[in-house]
C-alpha positions, 0 to 999 in steps of 0.5 A, a space after each residue: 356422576 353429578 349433573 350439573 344444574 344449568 342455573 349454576 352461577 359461573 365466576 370469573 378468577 377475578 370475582 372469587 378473588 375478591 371474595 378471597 382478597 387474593 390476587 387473581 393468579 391465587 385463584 388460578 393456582 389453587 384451580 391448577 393445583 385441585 384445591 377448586 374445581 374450574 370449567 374452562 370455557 370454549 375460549 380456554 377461560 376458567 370458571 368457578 361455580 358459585 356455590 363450590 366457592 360459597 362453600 369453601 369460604 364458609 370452611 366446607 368441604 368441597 363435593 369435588 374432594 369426597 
């Protein structure tokens, strides 16, 4: 198991959808359905980490997928 690094930069469904000019529903739905990894917050929000998004707009495969 990984351990995550605690300077991992969390986004917000709105900030990956500007990156992927989505709606931010989009990005939920993509989070619901596997195609990324989220962290829910203490509140119920989602969040994404900032390099799993960099890679999946750069076309590489995610580590949550191997």
């Amino acid at each position: 198991m990984k351990v995550e690094r605690a300077s991992e930069r969390l986004l917000t469904p709105g900030e990956v959808a500007s990156l992927f000019r989505v709606d931010p529903k989009t990005v939920t739905r993509w989070a619901a359905s596997g195609r990324i990894s989220s962290i829910r917050t203490p509140g119920g929000h989602r969040r994404f980490r900032e390099s799993e998004v960099r890679a999946l707009l750069l076309g590489e495969p995610s580590e949550s997928s191997s």
